[in-house]
PAVO-662874 format. One line per 3 residues: number of its first residue (from 1); their letters; for each residue x, y, z of C-alpha. Coordinates in nm, 3 decimals. Layout:
NUM	A	X/Y/Z ~ ...
This chain:
1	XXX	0.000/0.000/0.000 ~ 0.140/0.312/-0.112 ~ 0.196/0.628/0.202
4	XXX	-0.075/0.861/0.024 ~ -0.329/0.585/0.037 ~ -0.187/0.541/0.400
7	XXX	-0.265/0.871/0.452 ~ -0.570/0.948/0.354 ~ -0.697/0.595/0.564
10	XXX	-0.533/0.766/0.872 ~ -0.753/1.098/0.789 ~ -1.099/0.865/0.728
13	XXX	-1.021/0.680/1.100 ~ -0.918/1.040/1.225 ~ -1.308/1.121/1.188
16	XXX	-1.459/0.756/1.278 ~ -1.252/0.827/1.609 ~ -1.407/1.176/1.703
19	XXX	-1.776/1.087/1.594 ~ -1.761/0.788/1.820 ~ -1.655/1.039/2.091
22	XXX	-1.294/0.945/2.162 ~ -1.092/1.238/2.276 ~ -1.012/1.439/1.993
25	XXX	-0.619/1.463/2.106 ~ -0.563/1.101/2.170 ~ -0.737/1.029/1.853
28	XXX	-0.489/1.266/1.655 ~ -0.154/1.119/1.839 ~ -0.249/0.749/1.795
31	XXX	-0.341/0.758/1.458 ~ -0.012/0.975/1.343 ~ 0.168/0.736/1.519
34	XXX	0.041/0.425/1.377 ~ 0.004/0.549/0.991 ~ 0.345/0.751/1.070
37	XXX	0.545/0.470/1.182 ~ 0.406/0.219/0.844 ~ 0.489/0.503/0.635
40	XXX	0.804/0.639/0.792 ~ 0.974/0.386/1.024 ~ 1.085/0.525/1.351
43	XXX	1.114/0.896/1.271 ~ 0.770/0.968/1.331 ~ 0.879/0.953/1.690
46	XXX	1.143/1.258/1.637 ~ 0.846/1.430/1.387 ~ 0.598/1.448/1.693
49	XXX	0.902/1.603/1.922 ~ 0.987/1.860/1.684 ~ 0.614/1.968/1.579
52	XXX	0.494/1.996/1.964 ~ 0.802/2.206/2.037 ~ 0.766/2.402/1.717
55	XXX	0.388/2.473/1.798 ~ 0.495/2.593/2.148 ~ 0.748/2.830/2.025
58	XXX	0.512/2.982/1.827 ~ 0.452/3.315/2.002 ~ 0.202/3.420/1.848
61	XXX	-0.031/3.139/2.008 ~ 0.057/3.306/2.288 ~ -0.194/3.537/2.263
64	XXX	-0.468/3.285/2.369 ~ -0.370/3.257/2.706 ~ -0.378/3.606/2.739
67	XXX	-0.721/3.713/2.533 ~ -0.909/3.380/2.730 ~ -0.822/3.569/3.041
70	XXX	-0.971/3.871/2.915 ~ -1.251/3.723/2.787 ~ -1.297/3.603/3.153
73	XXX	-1.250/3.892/3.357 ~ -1.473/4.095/3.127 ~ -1.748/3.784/3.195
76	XXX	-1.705/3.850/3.616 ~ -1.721/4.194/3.585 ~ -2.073/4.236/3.514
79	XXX	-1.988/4.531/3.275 ~ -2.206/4.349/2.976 ~ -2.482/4.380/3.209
82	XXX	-2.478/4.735/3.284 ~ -2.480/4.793/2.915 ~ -2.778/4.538/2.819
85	XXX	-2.955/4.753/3.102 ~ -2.881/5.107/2.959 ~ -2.924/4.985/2.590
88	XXX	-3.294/4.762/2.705 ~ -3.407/5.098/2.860 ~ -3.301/5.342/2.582
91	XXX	-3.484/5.147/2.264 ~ -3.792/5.013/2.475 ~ -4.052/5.187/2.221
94	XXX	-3.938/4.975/1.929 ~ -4.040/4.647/1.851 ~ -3.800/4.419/1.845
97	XXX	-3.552/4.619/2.111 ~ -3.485/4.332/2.307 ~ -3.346/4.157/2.001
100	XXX	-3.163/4.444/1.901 ~ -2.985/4.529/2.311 ~ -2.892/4.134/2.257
103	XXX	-2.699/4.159/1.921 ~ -2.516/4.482/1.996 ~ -2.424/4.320/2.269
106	XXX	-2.323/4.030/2.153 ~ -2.140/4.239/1.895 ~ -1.982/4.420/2.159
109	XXX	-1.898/4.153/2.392 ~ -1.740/3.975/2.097 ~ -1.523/4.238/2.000
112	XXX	-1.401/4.239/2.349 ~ -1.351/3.877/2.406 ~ -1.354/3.623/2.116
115	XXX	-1.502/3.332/2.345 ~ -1.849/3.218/2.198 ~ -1.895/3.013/2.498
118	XXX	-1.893/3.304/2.781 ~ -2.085/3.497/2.527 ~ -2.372/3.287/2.499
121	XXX	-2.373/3.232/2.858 ~ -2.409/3.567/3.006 ~ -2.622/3.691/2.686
124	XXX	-2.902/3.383/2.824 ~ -2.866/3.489/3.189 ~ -2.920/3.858/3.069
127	XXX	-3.193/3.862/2.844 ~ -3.398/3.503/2.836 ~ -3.621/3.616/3.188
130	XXX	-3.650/3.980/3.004 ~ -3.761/3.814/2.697 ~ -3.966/3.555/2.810
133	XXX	-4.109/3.827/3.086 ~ -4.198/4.069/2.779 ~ -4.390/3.823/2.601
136	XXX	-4.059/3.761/2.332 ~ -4.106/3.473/2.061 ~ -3.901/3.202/2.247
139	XXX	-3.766/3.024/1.939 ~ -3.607/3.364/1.781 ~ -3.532/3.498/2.131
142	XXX	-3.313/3.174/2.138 ~ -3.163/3.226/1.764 ~ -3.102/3.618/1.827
145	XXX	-2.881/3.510/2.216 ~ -2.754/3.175/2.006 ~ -2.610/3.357/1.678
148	XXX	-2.527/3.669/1.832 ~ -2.309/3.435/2.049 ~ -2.135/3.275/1.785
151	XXX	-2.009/3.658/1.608 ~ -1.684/3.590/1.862 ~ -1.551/3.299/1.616
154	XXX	-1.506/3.606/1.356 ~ -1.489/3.897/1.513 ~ -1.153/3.996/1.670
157	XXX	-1.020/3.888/1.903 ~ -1.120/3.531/1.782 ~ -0.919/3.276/1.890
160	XXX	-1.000/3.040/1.588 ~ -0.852/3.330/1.379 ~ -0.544/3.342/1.610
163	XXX	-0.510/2.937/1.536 ~ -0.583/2.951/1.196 ~ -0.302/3.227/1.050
166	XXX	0.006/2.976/1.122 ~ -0.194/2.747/0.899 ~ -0.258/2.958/0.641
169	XXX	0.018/3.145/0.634 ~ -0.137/3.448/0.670 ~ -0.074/3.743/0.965
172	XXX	-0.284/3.704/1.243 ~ -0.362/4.101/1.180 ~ -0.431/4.082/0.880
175	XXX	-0.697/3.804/0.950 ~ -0.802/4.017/1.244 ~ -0.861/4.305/1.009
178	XXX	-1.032/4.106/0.704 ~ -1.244/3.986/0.925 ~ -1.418/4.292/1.094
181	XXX	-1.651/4.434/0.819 ~ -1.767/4.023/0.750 ~ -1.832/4.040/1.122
184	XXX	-2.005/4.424/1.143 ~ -2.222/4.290/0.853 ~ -2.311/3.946/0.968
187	XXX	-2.422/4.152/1.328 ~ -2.646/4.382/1.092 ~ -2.826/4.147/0.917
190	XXX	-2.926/3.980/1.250 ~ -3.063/4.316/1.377 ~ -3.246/4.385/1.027
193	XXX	-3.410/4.015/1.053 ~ -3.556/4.044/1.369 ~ -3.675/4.405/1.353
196	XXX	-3.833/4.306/0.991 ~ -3.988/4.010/1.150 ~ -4.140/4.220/1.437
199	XXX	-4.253/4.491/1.280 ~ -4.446/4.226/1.049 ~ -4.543/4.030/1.324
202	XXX	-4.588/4.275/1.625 ~ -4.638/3.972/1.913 ~ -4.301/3.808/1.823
205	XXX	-4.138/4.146/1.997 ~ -4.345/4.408/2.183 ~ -4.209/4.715/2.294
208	XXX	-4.165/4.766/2.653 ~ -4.439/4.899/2.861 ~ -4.435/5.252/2.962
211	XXX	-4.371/5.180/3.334 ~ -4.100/4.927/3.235 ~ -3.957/5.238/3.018
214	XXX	-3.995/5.492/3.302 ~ -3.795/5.336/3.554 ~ -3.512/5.533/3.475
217	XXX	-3.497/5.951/3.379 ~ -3.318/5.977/2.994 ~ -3.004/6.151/3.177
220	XXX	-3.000/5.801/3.398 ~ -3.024/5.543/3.101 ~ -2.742/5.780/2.933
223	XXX	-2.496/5.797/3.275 ~ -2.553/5.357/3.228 ~ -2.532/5.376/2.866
226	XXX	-2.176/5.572/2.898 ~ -2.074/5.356/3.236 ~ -2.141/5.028/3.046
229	XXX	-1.963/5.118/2.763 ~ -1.688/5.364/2.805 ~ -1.478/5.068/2.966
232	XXX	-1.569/4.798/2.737 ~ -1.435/5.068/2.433 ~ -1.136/5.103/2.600
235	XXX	-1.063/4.721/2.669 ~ -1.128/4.728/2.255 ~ -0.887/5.010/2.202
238	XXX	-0.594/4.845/2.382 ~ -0.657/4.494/2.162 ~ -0.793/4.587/1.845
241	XXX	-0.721/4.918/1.838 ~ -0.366/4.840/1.868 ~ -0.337/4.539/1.633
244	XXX	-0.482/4.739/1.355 ~ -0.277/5.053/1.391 ~ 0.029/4.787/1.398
247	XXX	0.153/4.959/1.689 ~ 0.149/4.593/1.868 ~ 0.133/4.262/1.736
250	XXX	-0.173/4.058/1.859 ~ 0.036/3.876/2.150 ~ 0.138/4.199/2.297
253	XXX	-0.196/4.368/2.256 ~ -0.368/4.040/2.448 ~ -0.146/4.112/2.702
256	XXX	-0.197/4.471/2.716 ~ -0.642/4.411/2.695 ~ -0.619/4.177/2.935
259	XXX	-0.440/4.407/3.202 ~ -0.698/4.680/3.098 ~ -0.971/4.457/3.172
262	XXX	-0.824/4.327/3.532 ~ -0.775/4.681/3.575 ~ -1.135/4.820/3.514
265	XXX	-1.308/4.514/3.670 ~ -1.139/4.635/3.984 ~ -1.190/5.033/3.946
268	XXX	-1.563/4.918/3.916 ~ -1.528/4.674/4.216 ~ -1.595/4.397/4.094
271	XXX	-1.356/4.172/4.071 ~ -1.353/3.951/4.420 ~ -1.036/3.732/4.535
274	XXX	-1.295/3.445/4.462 ~ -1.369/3.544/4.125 ~ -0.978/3.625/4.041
277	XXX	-0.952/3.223/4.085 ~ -1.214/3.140/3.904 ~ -1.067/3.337/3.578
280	XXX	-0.713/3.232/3.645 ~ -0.837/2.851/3.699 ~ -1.057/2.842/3.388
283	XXX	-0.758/3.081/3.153 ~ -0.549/2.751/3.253 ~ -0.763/2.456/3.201
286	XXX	-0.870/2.618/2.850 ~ -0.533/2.678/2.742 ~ -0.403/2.357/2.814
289	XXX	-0.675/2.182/2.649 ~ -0.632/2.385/2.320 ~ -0.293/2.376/2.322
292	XXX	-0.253/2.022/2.349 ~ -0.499/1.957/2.106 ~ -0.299/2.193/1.864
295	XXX	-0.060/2.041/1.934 ~ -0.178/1.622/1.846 ~ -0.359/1.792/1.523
298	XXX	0.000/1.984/1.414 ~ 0.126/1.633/1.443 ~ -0.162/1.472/1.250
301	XXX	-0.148/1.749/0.983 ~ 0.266/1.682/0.936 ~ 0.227/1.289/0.874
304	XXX	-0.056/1.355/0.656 ~ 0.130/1.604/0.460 ~ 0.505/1.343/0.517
307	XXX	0.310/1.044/0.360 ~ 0.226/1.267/0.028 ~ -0.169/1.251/0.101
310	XXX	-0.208/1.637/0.052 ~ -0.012/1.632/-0.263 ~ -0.263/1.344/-0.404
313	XXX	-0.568/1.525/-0.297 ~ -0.514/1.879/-0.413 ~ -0.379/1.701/-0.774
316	XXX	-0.717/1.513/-0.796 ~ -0.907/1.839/-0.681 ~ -0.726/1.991/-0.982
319	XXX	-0.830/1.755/-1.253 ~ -1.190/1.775/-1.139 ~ -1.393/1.951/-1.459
322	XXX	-1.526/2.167/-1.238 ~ -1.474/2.617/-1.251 ~ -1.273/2.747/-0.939
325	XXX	-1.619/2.889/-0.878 ~ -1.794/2.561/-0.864 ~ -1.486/2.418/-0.661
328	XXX	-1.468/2.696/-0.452 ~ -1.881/2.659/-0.334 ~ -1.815/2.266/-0.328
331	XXX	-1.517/2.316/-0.056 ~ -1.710/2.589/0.149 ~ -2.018/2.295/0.150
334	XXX	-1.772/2.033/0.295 ~ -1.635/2.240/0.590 ~ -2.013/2.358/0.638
337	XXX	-2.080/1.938/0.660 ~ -1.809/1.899/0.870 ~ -1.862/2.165/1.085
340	XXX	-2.158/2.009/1.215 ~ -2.053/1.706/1.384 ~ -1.692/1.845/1.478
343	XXX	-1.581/2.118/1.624 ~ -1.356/2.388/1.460 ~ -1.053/2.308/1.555
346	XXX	-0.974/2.013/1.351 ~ -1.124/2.149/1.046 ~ -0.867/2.440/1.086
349	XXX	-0.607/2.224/1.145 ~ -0.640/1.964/0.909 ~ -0.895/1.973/0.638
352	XXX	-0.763/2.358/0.552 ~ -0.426/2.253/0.481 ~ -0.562/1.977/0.230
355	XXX	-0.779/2.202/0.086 ~ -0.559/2.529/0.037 ~ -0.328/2.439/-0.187
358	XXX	-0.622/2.406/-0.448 ~ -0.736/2.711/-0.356 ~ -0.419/2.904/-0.413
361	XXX	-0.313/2.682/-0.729 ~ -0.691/2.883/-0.860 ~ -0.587/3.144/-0.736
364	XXX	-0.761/3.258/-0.448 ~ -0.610/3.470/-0.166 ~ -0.570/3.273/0.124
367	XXX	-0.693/3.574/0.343 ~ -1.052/3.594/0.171 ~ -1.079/3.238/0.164
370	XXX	-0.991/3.203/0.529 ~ -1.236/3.429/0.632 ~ -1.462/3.225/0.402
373	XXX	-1.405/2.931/0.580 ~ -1.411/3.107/0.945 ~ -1.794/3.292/0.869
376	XXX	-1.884/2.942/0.698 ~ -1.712/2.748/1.070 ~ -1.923/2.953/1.281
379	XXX	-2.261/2.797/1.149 ~ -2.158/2.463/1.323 ~ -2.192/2.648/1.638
382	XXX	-2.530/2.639/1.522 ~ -2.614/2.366/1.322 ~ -2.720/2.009/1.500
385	XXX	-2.573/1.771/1.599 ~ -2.304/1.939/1.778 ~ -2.415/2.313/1.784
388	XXX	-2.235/2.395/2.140 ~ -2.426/2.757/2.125 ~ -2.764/2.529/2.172
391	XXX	-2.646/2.308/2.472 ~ -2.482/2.617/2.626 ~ -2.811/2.820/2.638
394	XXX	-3.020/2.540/2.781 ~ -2.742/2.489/3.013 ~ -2.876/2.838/3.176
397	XXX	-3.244/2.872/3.038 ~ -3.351/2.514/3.127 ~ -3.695/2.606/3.082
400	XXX	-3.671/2.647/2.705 ~ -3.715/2.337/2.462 ~ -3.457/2.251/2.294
403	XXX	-3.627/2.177/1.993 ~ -3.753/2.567/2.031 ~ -3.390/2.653/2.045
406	XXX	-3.281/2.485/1.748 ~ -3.588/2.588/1.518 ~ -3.465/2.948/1.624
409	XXX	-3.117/2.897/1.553 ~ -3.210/2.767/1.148 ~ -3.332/3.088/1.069
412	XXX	-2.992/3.238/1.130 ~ -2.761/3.008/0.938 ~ -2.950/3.034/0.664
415	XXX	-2.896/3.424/0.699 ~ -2.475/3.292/0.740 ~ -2.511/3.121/0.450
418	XXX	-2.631/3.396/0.265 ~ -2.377/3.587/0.385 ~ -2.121/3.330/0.291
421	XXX	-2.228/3.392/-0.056 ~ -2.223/3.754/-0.096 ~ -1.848/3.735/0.024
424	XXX	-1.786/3.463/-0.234 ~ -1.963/3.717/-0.495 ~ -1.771/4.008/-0.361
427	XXX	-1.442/3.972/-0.236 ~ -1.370/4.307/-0.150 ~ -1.569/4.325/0.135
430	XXX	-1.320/4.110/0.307 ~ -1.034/4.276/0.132 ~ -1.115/4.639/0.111
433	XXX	-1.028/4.707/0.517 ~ -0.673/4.518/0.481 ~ -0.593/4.670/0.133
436	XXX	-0.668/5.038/0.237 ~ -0.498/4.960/0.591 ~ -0.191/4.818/0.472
């Protein structure tokens, strides 16, 4: 049997072993290590050394550490709160407000963090009692919290985006920067969708009653409005901000929005010793779990590629009689297939490389069709089986259905999808923001 056939037999066990829920890591070391050592003898051993310490080095993965703790901090602080308040209060005459305070500040918190999961989280303890208490259409009060969620696998600070640009090959600022207006737009279309929908359809979102509205004087709503946001700007502007400007490179400006965050949770007291911990605990038990799965798919990815699998593949993709067009739509629908039952990571990791070279041999810019792949990744957040945004709301509205939740959630990958397209149709609006920046 020749080592490409090898190969690609490794990659077909490599997703038998995660569907049957074997630990994705494991899966990725044992597999490399049996295909590695029938196609390569004892050096796989040396291989897996040098490709663990190589991913390690990398500094720029360094940054995930550093933005999870952010992402954290920002979660205890209760800072997203104030603003859902100030923002709930301010838009209460319009129908549809509630879905609107949600996505801005899902937006927002996304922008500030990166991690869906947190997002997701504190978006369902905010607003689910609100909208359920305001007579809110459960299944797209479920898709609004559950998409808006999902915008920090795109917008910067995402960490997929941070894993992704040693892959590619591509800066992790200019991903960070390519990916903004895809995110802006993706947050906008939400907003339109459910303000459409309730103006058509006035009992899926009421406006608030005027006692609910006049609990607060317009100069209070304002001082919230400013409170809640003022610090979650500047947590943006020493991460973003930065990274864009190319003042700092993303690892430094992690470092530098994760003091600013510590900082300001503690200038608005509230950041206890207890909660400290809890960030610092979770910062490490994420990291290490990411970074050793990294790790076992880095290792998987440089058999695969050893045993001459990727070179078969992306020659066979070539002499397909297909337009880069067609090819192009028929890649995007694979990772959209796969996305469902796995998670991102090994998509990134493995079925990117394969697929690339194809892609650039068309040529396609790797940036736009990374970004492609990233808005086209974040619909398995929402798309069953595995659709982690679904099993993370239920974990803290219990009293929602969670067939409600995911008959919410279709409504909004099929607006991704659409999305999807228009960036395959126009490029620019993923390229525009680098081009004029750089």
């Amino acid at each position: 049997m020749s080592e490409p056939v090898l190969g690609l037999i490794s990659l077909g066990l490599v997703f038998i072993g995660i569907l049957t829920g074997y630990p994705m890591a494991f899966t990725f070391i044992f597999i490399s290590l049996v295909f590695g050592w029938l196609g390569m003898g004892d050096r796989v051993i040396s291989l897996m050394q040098y490709q663990f310490f190589s991913l390690m080095r990398n500094t720029t993965l360094a940054a995930i550490p550093l933005f999870l703790f952010m992402g954290f901090i920002l979660e205890q602080s209760g800072l997203m709160e104030r603003m859902f308040k100030a923002l709930r209060l301010l838009l209460g005459r319009v129908r549809g407000s509630l879905y609107v305070v949600v996505l801005i500040v899902a937006t927002v918190f996304a922008a500030a963090t990166g991690i869906v999961g947190a997002s997701v989280t504190v978006l369902g303890v905010m607003a689910a009692p609100i909208m359920e208490k305001s007579g809110y259409n459960i299944r797209l009060s479920a898709g609004a919290i559950a998409a808006g969620g999902t915008l920090g696998i795109l917008i910067p600070p995402s960490i997929l985006l941070i894993v992704m640009g040693p892959v590619v090959g591509v800066p992790v600022s200019d991903l960070f920067t390519a990916a903004i207006i895809p995110g802006v737009l993706l947050a906008v279309i939400y907003i339109l969708y459910t303000l459409i929908r309730s103006y058509m359809n006035p009992a899926l979102g009421p406006a608030l009653s005027d006692a609910e509205i006049a609990e607060t004087n317009i100069g209070g709503k304002l001082l919230e409005l400013l409170l809640g946001v003022i610090p979650v700007v500047i947590v943006i502007a020493f991460t973003l901000g930065v990274i864009i400007a190319g003042i700092a490179t993303p690892t430094d400006a992690a470092a530098s929005g994760a003091l600013a965050s510590l900082v300001l949770a503690l200038l608005y007291r509230k950041m206890t010793w207890a909660a400290f911990k809890h960030c610092v605990y979770s910062t490490l038990t994420m990291s290490a779990m990411i970074m050793f799965l990294l790790g076992a798919a880095n290792f998987f990815g440089a058999v695969f590629s050893r045993l001459g699998s990727g070179n078969l593949l992306t020659e066979y993709l070539l002499s397909l009689p297909f337009s880069p067009t067609v090819m192009l739509l028929i890649i995007l629908a694979i990772v959209f297939v796969l996305g469902s039952p796995l998670e991102w990571i090994p998509i990134v990791l493995v079925i990117v490389p394969i697929f690339l070279p194809t892609m650039v041999e068309m040529g396609y810019d790797p940036l736009w069709f990374s970004i492609l792949v990233a808005v086209t990744l974040q619909t398995s957040w929402l798309t069953p089986p595995m659709a982690l945004s679904a099993y993370f709301l239920k974990g803290v509205v219990p009293q929602w259905k969670m067939g409600d939740i995911y008959l919410g959630m279709t409504h909004f990958v099929a607006l991704q999808l659409m999305v999807v397209l228009l960036l395959v149709l126009f490029p620019d609006i993923v390229l525009w923001l680098p081009r004029v920046l750089g």
